[in-house]
N, C-alpha and C positions, 0 to 999 in steps of 0.2 A: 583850560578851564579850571582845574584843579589846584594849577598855579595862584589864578586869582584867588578864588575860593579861600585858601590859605594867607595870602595876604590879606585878605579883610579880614579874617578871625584874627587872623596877628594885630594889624589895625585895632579893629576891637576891643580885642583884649589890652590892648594897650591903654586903651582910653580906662579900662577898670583897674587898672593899677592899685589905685588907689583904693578902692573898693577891697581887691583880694588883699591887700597888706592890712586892713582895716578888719578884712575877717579874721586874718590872721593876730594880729596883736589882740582880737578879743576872745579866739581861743585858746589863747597862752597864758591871757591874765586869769579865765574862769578855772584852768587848767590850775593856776596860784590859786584861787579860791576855794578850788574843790582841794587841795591838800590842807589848805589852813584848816577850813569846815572841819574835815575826816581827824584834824589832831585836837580840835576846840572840841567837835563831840567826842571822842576820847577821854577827854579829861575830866568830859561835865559827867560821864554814865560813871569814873569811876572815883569822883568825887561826891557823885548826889544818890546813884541810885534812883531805882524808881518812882515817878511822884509827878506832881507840876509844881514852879519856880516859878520864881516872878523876876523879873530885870526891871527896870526903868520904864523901859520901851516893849520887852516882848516878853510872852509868857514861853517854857517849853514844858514839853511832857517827857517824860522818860516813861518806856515799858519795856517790860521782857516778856517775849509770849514765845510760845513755838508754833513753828510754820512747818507745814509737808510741803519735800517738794519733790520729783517726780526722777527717780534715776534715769535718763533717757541712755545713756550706755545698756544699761541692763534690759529696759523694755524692748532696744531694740537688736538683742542678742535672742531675745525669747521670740522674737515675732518675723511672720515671714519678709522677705524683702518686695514682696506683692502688697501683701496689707501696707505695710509702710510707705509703699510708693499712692497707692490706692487713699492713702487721707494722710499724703502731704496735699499743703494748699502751696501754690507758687505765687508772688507779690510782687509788685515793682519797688523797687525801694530806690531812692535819689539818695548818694552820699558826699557830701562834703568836706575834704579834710585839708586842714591845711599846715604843712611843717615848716618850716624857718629855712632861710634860702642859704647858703656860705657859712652853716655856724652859728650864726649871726644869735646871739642869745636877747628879744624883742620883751621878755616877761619882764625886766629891770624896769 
């Protein structure tokens, strides 16, 4: 029974081939985008400074503010491992990742 079982999800999956390489080449090229973005705002915060700009097509704002944000190392050095477990919440969370098969470099 097991046996089958496994062959239809092989089946299956076979048929989404095409599908998984599709996710995959679209999280390799975002993967290119999100570096280009992170070097394009680089250049723009230390080129302009804060302010709003105009482009052709898009406006941006540049700001510098400060933000707190929460040592959680440290909070939970101070607090007991009761209270901590006591108001953690637990989530389902679904994850998706997809790496390049053989090497194969797919972001070109």
């Amino acid at each position: 029974m097991a046996n089958n079982r496994k062959t239809g999800l092989l089946q299956y999956t076979s048929n989404l081939r095409p599908s998984i390489d599709a996710f995959g080449v679209l999280c390799a090229q975002i993967a290119e985008l999100e570096t280009q973005k992170k070097t394009l705002r680089e250049a723009l915060i230390g080129a302009l400074g804060d302010g709003a700009f105009e482009g052709d097509r898009y406006r941006i704002t540049i700001s510098t503010t400060d933000r707190d944000t929460l040592d959680m190392e440290a909070v939970r050095a101070k607090l007991s491992r009761q209270f901590i477990a006591a108001n953690t919440r637990t989530t389902e969370v679904t994850t998706v990742k997809a790496t390049a098969r053989n090497a194969i470099n797919v972001a070109a």
